[in-house]
C-alpha positions in Angstrom: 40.5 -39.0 -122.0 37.4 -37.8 -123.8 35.6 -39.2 -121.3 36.9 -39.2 -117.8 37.5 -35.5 -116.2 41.7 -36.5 -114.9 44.0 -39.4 -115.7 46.9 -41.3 -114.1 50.0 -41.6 -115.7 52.8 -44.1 -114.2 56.0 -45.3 -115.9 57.2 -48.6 -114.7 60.6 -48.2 -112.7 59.7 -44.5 -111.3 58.3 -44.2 -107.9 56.2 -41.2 -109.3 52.7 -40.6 -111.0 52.1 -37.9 -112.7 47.7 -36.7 -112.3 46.4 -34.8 -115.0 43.1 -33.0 -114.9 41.7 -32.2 -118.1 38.9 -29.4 -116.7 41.7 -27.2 -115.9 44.6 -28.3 -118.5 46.7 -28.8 -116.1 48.9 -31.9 -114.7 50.7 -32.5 -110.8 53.4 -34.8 -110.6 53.4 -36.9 -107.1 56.9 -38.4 -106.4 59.3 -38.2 -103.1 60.0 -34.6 -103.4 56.7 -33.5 -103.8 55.4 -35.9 -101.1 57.8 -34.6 -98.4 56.8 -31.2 -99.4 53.1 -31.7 -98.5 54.2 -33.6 -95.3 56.3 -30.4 -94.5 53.1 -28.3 -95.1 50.5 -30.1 -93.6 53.1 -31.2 -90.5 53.0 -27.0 -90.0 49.1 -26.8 -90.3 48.9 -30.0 -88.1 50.5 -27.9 -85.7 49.5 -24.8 -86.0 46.0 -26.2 -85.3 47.0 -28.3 -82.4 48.4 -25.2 -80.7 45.0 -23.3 -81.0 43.1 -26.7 -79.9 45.4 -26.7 -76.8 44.7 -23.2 -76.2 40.7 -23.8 -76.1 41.3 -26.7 -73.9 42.7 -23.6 -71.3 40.0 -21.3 -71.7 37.9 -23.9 -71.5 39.2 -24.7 -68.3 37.1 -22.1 -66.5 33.9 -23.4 -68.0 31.1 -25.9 -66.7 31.4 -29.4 -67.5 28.1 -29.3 -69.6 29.6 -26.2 -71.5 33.0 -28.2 -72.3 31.1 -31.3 -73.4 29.1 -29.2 -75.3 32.3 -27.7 -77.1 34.0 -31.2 -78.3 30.7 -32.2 -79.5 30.7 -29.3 -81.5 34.2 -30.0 -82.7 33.9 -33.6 -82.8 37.4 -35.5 -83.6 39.7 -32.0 -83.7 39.5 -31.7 -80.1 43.1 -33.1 -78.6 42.2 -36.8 -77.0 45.7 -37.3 -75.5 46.0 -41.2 -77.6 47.9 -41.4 -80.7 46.4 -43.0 -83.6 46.9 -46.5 -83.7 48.1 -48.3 -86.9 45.6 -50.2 -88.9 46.1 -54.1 -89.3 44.8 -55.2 -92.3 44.6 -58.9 -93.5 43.0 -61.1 -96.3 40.8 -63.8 -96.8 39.9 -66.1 -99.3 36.0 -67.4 -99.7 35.5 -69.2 -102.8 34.9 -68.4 -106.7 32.4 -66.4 -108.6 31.6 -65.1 -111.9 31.6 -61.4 -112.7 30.8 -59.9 -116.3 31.5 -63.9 -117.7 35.0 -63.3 -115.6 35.8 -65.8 -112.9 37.5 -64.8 -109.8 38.2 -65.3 -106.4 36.0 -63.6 -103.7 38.0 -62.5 -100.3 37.4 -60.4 -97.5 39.1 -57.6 -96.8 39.8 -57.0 -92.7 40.8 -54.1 -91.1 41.8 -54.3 -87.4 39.6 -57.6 -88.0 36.6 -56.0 -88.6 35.1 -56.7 -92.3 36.0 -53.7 -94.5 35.6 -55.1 -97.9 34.4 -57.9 -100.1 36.6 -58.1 -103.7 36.4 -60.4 -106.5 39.9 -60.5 -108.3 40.4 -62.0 -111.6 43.5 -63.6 -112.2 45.3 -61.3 -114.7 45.6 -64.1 -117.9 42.3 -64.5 -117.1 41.5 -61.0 -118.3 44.1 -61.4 -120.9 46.9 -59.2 -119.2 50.9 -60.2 -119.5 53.2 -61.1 -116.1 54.9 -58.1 -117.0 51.7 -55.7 -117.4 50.2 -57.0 -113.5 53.2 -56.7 -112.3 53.4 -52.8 -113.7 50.0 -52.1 -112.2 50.7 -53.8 -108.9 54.2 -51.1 -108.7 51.8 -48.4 -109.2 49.5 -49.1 -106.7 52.3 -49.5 -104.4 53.4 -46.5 -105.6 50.4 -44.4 -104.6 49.9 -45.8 -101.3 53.5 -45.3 -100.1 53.4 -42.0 -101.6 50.5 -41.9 -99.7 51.8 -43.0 -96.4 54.3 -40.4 -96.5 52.1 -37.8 -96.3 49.5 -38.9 -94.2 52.4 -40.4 -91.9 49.8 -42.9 -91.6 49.2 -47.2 -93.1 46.9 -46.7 -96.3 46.9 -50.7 -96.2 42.8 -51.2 -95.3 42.2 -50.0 -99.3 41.3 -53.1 -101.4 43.3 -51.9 -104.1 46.3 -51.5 -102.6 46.2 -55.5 -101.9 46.9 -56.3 -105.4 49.8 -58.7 -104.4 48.4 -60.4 -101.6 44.6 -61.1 -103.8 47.1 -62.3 -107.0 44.6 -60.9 -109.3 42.8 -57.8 -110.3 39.7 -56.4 -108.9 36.3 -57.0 -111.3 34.1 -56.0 -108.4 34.8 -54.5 -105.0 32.5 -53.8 -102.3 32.8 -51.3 -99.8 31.4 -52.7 -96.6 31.8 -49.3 -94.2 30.1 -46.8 -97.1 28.3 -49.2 -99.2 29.6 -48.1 -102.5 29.9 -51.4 -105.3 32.2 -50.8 -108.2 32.0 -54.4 -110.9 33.1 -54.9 -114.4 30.9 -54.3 -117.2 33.0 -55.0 -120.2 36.7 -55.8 -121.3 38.0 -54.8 -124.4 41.4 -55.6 -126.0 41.3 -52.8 -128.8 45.0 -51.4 -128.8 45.4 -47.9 -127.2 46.7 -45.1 -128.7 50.1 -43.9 -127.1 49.1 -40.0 -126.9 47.0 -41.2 -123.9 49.8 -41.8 -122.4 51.7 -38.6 -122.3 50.7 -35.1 -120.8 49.1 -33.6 -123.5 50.7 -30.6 -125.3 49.7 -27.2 -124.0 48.9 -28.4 -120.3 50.4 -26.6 -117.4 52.1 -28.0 -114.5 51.0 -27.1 -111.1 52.1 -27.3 -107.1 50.0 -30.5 -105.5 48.9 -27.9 -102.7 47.6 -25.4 -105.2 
């Protein structure tokens, strides 16, 4: 905590996690009721914005051609295209071994509407040293998150190479973002034992809203 600026908190057999941010002393709780609020809220402003993107789309029907195209450039993906959004399909493959931080793992590719999205190495979790029971808690928490997720995007959150936990078997020691180009690899394990008040909200923190 003394180093990172926020912490996740999840307790195995809740379908909630519970976000504290240190800079402000403050914690948000993210379960179903807070994730059908925000879909209520952002389904309003979804709408709300559509209505005045419909209502540009009439004025603009008295302008040029030229002039309109020159409008959605401007405001690129917000303008109404008439298509709905079709679901990502996400899929997995395997491509061998190789060694990260003295860790072996398994490489695989991560597709999204079979186009390469990602390239992970996952370690196998008594490789790193971590119990059935353990993996198993951190794979329900990032199922957690992205069907939280889901819920208030009203959209698949599947194409994120963490949330394919179950399907890689293992645990991530470096990931590759193939779209933005951002790497993220182990440096070092330890098993020093943790101390429990890292675990808890700490005392004097204040809850907030999740759209505050």
């Amino acid at each position: 905590s003394d180093v990172c600026s926020s912490d996740l908190l999840f307790q195995d057999g809740k379908q909630q996690v519970t976000i504290i941010d240190h800079a402000s002393r403050t914690y948000m709780v993210m379960d179903e009721q807070a994730a059908q609020h925000m879909e209520q809220q952002m389904g309003a402003a979804q709408q709300q914005m559509s209505a005045m993107m419909q209502q540009m789309e009439q004025q603009m029907q008295n302008m040029s051609e030229e002039q309109r195209a020159q409008i959605r450039q401007m405001m690129g993906n917000r303008m109404p295209s008439g298509a709905a959004r079709q679901p990502a399909k996400t899929t997995v493959q395997q491509q061998g071994e190789d060694t990260v931080a003295g860790v072996t793992c398994t490489r695989f590719m991560v597709l999204v509407n079979d186009k390469p999205s990602g390239d992970v190495c996952a370690a196998r979790a008594g490789v790193l040293g971590l119990q059935t029971k353990d993996y198993n808690t951190l794979v329900s928490a990032t199922e957690t998150v992205r069907k939280l997720m889901e819920r208030i995007s009203g959209q698949h959150n599947t194409g994120t190479v963490t949330m394919n936990l179950r399907a890689m078997k293992g645990i991530p020691v470096r990931m590759r973002d193939l779209v933005d180009g951002d790497v993220s690899t182990l440096v070092a394990r330890s098993s020093a034992e943790l101390n429990a008040a890292d675990f808890r909200v700490p005392s004097g923190y204040r809850k907030r809203d999740m759209m505050q």
